[in-house]
C-alpha positions in Angstrom: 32.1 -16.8 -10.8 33.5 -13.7 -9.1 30.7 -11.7 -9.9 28.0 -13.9 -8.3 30.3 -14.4 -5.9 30.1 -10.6 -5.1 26.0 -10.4 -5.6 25.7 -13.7 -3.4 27.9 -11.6 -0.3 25.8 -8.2 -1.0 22.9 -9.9 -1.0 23.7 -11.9 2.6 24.8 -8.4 3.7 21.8 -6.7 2.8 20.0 -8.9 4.7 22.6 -9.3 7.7 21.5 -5.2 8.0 17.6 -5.9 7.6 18.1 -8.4 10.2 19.3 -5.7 12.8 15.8 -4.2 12.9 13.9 -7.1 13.6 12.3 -8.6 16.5 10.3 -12.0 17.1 6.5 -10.9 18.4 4.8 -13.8 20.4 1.4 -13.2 19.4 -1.3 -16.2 17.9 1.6 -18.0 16.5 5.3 -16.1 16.1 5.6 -13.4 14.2 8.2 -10.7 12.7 7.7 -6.8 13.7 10.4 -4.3 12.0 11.7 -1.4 14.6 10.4 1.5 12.6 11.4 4.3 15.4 12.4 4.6 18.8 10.5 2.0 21.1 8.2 1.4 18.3 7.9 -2.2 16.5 5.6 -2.5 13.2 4.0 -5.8 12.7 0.5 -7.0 11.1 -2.5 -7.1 13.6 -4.5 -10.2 12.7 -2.9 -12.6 14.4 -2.1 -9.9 18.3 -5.6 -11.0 19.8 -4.2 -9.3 23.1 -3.1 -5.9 23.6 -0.3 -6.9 25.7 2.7 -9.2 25.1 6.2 -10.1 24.8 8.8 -9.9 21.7 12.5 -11.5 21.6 15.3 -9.2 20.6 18.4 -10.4 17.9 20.3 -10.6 21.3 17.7 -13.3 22.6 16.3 -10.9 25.5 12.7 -10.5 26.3 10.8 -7.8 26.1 7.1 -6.4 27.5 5.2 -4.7 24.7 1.7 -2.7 24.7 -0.5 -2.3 21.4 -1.0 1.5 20.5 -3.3 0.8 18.4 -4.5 -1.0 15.2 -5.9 0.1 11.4 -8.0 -2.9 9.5 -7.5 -1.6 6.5 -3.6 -2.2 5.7 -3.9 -5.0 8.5 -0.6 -3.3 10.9 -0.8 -2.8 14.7 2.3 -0.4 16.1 3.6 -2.0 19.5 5.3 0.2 21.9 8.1 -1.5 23.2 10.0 -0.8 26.8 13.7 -1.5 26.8 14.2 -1.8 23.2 17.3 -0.3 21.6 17.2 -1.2 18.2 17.7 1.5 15.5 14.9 1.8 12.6 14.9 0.8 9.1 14.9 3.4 6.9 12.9 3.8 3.6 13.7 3.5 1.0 15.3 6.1 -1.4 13.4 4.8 -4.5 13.0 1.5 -6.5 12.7 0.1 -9.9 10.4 -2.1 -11.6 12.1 -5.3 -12.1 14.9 -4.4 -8.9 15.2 -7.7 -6.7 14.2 -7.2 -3.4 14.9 -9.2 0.0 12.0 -10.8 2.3 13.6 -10.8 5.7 11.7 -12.1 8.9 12.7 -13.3 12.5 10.6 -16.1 12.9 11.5 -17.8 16.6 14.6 -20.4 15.2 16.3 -17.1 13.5 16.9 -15.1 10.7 15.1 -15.9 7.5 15.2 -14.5 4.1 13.5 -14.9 0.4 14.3 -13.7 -2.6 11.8 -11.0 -5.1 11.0 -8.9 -7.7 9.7 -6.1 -8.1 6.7 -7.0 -10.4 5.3 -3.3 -10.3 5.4 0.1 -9.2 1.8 0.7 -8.1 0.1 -1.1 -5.2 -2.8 -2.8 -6.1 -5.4 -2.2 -3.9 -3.0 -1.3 -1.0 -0.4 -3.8 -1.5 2.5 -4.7 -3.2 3.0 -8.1 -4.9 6.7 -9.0 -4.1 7.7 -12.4 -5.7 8.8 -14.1 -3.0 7.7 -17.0 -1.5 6.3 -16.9 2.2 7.5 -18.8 5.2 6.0 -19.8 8.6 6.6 -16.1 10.7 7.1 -13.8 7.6 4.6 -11.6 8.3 5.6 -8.7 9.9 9.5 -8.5 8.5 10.4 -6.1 6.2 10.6 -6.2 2.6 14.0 -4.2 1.5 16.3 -3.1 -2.2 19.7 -4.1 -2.5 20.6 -1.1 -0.4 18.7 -2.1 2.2 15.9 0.8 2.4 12.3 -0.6 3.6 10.4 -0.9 0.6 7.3 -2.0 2.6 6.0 -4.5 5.6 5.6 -7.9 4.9 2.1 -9.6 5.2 1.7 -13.8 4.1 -2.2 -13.6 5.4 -3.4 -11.5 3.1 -3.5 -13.8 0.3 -3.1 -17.7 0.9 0.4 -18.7 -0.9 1.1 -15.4 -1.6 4.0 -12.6 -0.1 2.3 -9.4 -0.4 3.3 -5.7 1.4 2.5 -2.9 2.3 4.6 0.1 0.6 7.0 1.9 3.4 5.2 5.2 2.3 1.7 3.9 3.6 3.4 2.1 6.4 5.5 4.7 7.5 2.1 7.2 7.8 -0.2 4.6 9.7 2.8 4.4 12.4 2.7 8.1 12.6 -1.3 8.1 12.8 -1.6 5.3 15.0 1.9 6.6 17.6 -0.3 10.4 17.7 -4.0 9.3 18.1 -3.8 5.5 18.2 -6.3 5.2 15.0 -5.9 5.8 11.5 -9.2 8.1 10.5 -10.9 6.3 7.2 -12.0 9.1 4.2 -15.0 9.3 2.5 -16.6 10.9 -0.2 -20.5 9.5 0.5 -20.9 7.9 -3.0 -22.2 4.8 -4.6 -20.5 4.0 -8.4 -20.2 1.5 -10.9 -17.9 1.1 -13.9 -18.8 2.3 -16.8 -17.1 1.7 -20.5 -16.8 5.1 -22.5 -17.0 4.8 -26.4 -13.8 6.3 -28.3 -14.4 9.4 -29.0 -16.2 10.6 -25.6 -14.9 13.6 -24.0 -10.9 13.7 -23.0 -9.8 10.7 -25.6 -8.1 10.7 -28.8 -9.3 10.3 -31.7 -10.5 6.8 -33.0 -8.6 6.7 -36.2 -5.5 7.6 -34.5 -5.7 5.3 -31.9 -6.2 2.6 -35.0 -3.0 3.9 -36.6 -1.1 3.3 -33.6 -0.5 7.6 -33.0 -2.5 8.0 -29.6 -1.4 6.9 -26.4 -0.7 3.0 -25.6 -3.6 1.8 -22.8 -4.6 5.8 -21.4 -6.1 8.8 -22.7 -5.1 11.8 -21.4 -6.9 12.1 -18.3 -5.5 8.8 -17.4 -8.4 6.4 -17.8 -7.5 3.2 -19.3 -8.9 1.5 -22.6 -11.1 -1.4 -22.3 -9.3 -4.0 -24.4 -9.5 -1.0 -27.6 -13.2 -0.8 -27.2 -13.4 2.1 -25.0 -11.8 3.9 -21.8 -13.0 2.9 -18.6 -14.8 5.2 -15.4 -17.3 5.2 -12.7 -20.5 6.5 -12.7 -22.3 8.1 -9.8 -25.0 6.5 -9.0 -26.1 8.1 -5.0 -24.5 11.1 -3.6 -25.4 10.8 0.2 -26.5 13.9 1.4 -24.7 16.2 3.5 -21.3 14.0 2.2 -18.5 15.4 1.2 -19.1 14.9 -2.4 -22.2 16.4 -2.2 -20.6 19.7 -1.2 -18.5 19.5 -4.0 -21.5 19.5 -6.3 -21.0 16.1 -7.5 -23.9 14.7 -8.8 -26.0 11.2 -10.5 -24.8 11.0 -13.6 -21.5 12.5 -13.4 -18.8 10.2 -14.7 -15.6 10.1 -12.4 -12.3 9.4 -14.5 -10.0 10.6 -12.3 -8.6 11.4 -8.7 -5.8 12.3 -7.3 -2.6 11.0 -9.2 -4.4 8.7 -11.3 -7.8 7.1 -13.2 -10.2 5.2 -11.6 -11.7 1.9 -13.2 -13.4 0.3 -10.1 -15.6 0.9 -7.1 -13.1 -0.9 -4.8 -10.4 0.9 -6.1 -11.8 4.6 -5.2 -13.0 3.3 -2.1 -9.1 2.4 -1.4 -7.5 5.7 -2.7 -10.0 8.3 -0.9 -9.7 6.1 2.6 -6.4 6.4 2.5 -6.9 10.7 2.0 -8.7 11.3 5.0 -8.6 15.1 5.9 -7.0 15.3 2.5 -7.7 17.6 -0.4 -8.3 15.6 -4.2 -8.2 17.1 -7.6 -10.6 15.2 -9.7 -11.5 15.0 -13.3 -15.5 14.5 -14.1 -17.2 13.3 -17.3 -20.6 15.6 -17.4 -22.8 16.4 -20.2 -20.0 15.2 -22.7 -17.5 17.5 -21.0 -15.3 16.7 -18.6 -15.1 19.1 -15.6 -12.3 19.6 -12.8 -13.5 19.7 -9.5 -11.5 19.3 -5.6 -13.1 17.4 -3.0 -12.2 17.8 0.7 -12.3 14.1 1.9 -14.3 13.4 5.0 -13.3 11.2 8.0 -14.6 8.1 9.9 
């Protein structure tokens, strides 16, 4: 009993210090927003339908606040607070799949917290599943490890029933787009695709009869694409280059397989649309399927 005694009081002091950098925002209904540096309050922008209002402070005080701006595609809106005092949570220094993590909000009768999981490393799509279960004026409080490092921004209108966030590193780079320009610029490439199922064998996978005898790679060739239930690895194929696009002065062109870009494979339309908007201005290393060889190639994403 002495050790959950101990995990029980770490874990009401972890969330004790998450607690310290949250605020009540009167917007639609009451929300959370996380202090996430000086005067500045992160919270999710689907329910401010005004660019003006008010949030409560731990102490109970009252505070004017002014939206500096907004980005749709991770759903946060960065509030510029006058007055406020609170000192910022700070990322975290790395987690762990299978790590339990603490939901904390400040919902308008107090403190709140739930208990997670980390289910995965990657984001999917943007967001991070984080096992816990929601609760009225979660969204916008901060999702945190046992040391109490930000491990993203909590969102419960994603997704009905579901806790999802998005990861400090993303959140933490919209605040800093949004606090210099007030916009987050959207990349593009200028591409249509659509998935595409490679036999074994194809360029950049192992061998067949290894793969059968268990000595290739579990799930991803080399290159990082991922096997279609053992039949196959999975890409995109270009199907339009738009002209003058970015991809187009890369040389991409109809026909060309895409298996890779940046860090990892791509298996789906929605998921390249997600990666390269979140690379605007950014330069990508990708790996190409063409003519039954594959083919490195860099692409300067463009901006919206």
């Amino acid at each position: 009993m002495t050790h959950f005694a101990d995990l029980s009081n770490q874990m009401a002091d972890a969330v004790e210090a998450a607690a310290a950098h949250l605020v009540t925002v009167h917007a639609a209904r009451p929300i959370s927003g996380t202090v996430v540096g000086p005067a500045q309050v992160l919270t999710v922008a689907h329910l401010l339908h005004a660019d003006e209002l008010t949030v409560r402070t731990p102490d109970g005080g009252e505070l004017r606040a002014v939206v500096v701006g907004r980005d749709p595609s991770s759903d946060l809106a960065l509030l510029r607070v006058e007055g406020l005092t609170l000192s910022p949570v700070a990322p975290t220094a790395g987690v762990r799949v299978g790590e339990l993590l603490l939901a904390v909000g400040r919902p308008p009768h107090g403190v709140q917290a739930t208990l997670g999981l980390l289910e995965q490393a990657e984001a999917r799509r943007g967001w991070l599943p984080t096992g816990a279960a929601p609760f009225p004026g979660i969204s916008g409080g901060v999702l945190v490890d046992a040391r109490g490092g930000m491990v993203g921004l909590l969102n419960a209108g994603m997704r009905r029933g579901t806790l999802l966030a998005v990861p400090a590193e993303r959140a933490l780079k919209v605040v800093g787009l949004l606090a210099s320009g007030g916009r987050v610029p959207q990349g593009y490439l200028g591409i249509a695709t659509q998935p595409v199922l490679l036999p074994l064998g194809e360029a950049g996978t192992e061998n067949e009869a290894d793969v059968h005898r268990g000595r290739g790679p579990r799930g991803r060739g080399h290159w990082g694409g991922r096997r279609g239930h053992g039949r196959g690895r999975l890409g995109l194929t270009v199907v339009q280059v738009e002209q003058g696009s970015p991809a187009e002065a890369a040389g991409l062109r109809v026909g060309d397989i895409l298996l890779s870009l940046g860090e990892g494979s791509v298996r789906h339309p929605g998921e390249l649309l997600e990666r390269v908007r979140e690379h605007a201005g950014e330069t990508l290393s990708a790996r190409l399927l063409r003519g039954g060889e594959e083919v490195d190639v860099s692409f300067q994403i463009g901006e919206r």
